[in-house]
N, C-alpha and C positions, 0 to 999 in steps of 0.2 A: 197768616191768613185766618181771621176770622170769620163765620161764617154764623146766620140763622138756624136754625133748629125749627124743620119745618112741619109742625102737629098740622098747620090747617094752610094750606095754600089754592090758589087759584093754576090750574096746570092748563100748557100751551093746548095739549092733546086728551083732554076731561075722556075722550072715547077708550084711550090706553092705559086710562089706573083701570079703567073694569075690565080688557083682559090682563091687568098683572093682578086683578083679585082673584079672577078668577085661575090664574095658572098660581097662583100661590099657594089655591085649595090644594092641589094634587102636586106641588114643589116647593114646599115651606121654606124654603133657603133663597127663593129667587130673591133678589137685590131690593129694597126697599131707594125711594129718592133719598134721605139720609145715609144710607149706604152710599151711594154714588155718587154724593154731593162728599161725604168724609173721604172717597176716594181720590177724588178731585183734589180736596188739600194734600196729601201724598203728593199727587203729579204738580201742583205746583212747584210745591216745595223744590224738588227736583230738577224744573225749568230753571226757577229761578236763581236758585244755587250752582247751576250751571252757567248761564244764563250770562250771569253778574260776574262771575269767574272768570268765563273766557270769552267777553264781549260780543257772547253769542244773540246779537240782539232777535232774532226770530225765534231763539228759546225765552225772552224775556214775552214778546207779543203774543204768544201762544198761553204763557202764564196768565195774561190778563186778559185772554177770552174767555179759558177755565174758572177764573176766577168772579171772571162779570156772568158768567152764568146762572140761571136760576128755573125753577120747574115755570115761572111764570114766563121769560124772556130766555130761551135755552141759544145757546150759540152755535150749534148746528156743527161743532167741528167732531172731527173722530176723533181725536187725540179725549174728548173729554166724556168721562164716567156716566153721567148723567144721558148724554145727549146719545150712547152707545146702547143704554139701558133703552131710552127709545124708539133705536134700530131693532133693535131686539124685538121690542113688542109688537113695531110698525110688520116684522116679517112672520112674526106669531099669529099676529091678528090676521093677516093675507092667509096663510099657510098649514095653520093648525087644523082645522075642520076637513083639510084635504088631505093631508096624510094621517090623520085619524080614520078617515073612511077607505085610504088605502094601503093603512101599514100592513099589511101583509103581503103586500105587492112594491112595498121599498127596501132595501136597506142600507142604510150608515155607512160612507167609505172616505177614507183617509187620504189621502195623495201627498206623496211627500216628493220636494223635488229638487234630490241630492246636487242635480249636475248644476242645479243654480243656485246654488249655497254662493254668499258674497261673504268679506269683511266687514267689521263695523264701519272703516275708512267709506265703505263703498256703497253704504246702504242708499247716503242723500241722493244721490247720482242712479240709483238701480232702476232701470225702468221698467216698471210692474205693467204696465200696458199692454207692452209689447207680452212677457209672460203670460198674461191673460188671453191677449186675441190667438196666442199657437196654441194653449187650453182648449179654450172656446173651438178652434177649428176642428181635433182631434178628433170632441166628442161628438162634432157636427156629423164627421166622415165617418164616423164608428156607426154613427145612426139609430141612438137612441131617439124614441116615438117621445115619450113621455116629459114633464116635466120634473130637471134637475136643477135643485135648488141648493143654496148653499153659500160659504163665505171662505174669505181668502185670511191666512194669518200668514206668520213667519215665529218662529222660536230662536234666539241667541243659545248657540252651542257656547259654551263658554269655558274654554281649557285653561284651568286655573295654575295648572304648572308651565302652561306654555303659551302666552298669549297670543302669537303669531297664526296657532292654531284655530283660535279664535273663529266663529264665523255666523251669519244668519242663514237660516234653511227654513224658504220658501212650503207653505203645503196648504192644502186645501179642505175642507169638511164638506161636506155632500151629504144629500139625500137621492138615491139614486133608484131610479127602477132596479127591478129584480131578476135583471134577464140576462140571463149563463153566458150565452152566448157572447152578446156584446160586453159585457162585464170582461171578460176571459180577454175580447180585444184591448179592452182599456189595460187590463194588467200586462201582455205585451210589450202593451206602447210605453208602462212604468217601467216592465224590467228589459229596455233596451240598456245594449251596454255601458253606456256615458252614464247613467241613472243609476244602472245594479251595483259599478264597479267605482265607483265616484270618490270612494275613501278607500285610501293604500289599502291592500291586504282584507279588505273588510266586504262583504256581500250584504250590500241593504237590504231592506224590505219595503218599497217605497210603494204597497200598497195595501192597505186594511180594510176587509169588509166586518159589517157588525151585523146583526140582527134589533131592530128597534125594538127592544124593551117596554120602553120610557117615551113616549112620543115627546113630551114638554121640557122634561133634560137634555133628550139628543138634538132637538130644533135647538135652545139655546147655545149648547155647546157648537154648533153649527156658527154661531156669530159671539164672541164671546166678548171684544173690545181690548182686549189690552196683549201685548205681546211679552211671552213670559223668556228667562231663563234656564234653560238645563247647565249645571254645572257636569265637568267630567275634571278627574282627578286620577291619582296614580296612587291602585293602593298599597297597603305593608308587603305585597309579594312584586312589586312594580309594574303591575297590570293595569290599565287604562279603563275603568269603569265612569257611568257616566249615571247622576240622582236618578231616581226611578219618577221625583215627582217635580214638577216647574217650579221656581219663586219667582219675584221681581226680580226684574234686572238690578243686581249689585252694585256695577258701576255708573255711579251719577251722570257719569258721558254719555254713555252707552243708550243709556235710560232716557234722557233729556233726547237724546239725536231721534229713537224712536217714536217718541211723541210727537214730534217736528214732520217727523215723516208721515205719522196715522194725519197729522192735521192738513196734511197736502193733498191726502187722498178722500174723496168723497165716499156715501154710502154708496154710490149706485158703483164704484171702482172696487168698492172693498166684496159688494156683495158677486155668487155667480149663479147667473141662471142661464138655461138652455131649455128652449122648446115652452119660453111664457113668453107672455105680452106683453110687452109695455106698456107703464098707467092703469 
C-alpha cells in the first residue's frame, strides 16, 4: 500500500486540525494525519495478510476502507488510525474547556473487568452491549450528579508459554467526579468476588484512581484507538511475570480479528458517558 504524503490537504473537519494545534502546543507527541495515515498501512498490512491467508473476506473489506481512506473523504470506521485521531479531537474539542475549569473536581479512573476477560476464539461473538448497558446501570444507581465521560478499550493478555491461557480483558478509562463517597461505592461494586478473584490464586486490582496532572494526555489516553498487547512469560526462577508496557498485537490473527471487531463497533458504542446530553 502506497500512500500520499500529505504537506497540504483539504480536511473533512477544517474545525479539528485548530484543536489538534492547538493541543499540540501543550502535547507535542499528539499524532499528526501522516502519523495515522502510516499507521493505517500497518493495520492494512495485517488485514490483508490475514485476510488472503484464511479467506477471511471481512479482513480483506475492512483493509479497503483503511486504505480508501483520506483527511479529505475519511471512512468513519474505528478500526482506522486516521478516523480514531478524529474521535479524539471530536471529544477534546466537546470536553477540554470543561474539565479544564473543573480538574480539581475530577479524577482519572481505570476500571478493569477481570470477570469478563474472553478468548481470542471468543472476541467476534462478545457482546459489548450488553457490558456497557450493566456499566451504565451501576453508575446510574451509585448516583453520580455530574458528568462522566470516557471510553471503552480491551488489552490481549497474551501467555507466550501457554496459549490456552491466552485472553482479552475488558476496561474502561473515565473521567469521573471527585466524590469519596460514591467513588468508594464504585470500587465495591469492582471488588466483588467474581471480579477480585477472577484469576486462580491471584487478587486483582480492578480499580485505579489518578489525580489529573495533564488535562490533554489524560482526555486522550481516555480514547486512544487501537487495542494493544501485554505479553506474560515465565521467568529464569519459573515465575509468571507479565511486560510492564503494551506492543501491538504479535499475532497477525489475533491482530487482523481485532480490527474487524473495532470496525463493528461505532464511536457512539466505543465511547461512555453518564449524566450528558445527546447532540
Amino acid at each position: 500500500m502506497k500512500r500520499p504524503h500529505y504537506t497540504n490537504y483539504t480536511s473533512a473537519f477544517p474545525e479539528l486540525e485548530k484543536v489538534a494545534k492547538a493541543i499540540r502546543d501543550v502535547m507535542t507527541d499528539f499524532e499528526t494525519v501522516d502519523d495515522a495515515l502510516n499507521e493505517n498501512v500497518k493495520r492494512v498490512k495485517a488485514l490483508r495478510k490475514f485476510g488472503m491467508r484464511k479467506a477471511q473476506e471481512e479482513c480483506v473489506h475492512v483493509a479497503n476502507k483503511l486504505e480508501n481512506c483520506s483527511p479529505e473523504e475519511p471512512c468513519g470506521s474505528m478500526a482506522c488510525s486516521l478516523c480514531q485521531c478524529y474521535r479524539r479531537l471530536r471529544f477534546m474539542q466537546k470536553w477540554w474547556p470543561y474539565i479544564k475549569e473543573h480538574q480539581e473536581d475530577y479524577v482519572a479512573i481505570t476500571l478493569v473487568f477481570y470477570a469478563d476477560k474472553h478468548s481470542a476464539s471468543e472476541l467476534s461473538d462478545w457482546e459489548y452491549s450488553k457490558f456497557k448497558q450493566r456499566v451504565l446501570k451501576v453508575m446510574q444507581r451509585i448516583g453520580f450528579k455530574s458528568p462522566i465521560i470516557g471510553g471503552f478499550e480491551m488489552d490481549y493478555h497474551n501467555f507466550t508459554h501457554d496459549k490456552k491461557q491466552s485472553h482479552w480483558l475488558p476496561h474502561l478509562h473515565l473521567l469521573m467526579p471527585n466524590e469519596p463517597e460514591k467513588l468508594e461505592m464504585l470500587r465495591q461494586y469492582m471488588l466483588r468476588k467474581k471480579n477480585l478473584l477472577a484469576r486462580e490464586g491471584k487478587r486483582n486490582r480492578p480499580m485505579r484512581i489518578d489525580v489529573i496532572t495533564n488535562v490533554e494526555r489524560q482526555m486522550s489516553y481516555c480514547i486512544t484507538g487501537i487495542w494493544m498487547e501485554y505479553p506474560w512469560f515465565l521467568n529464569a526462577d519459573n515465575k509468571l511475570k507479565k511486560s510492564k508496557n503494551p506492543r501491538r498485537i504479535k499475532s497477525a490473527g489475533v491482530y487482523a480479528k481485532s480490527l474487524v471487531k473495532l470496525d463493528r463497533l461505532s464511536d457512539g458504542m466505543l465511547s461512555f458517558a453518564v449524566n450528558v446530553q445527546v447532540g
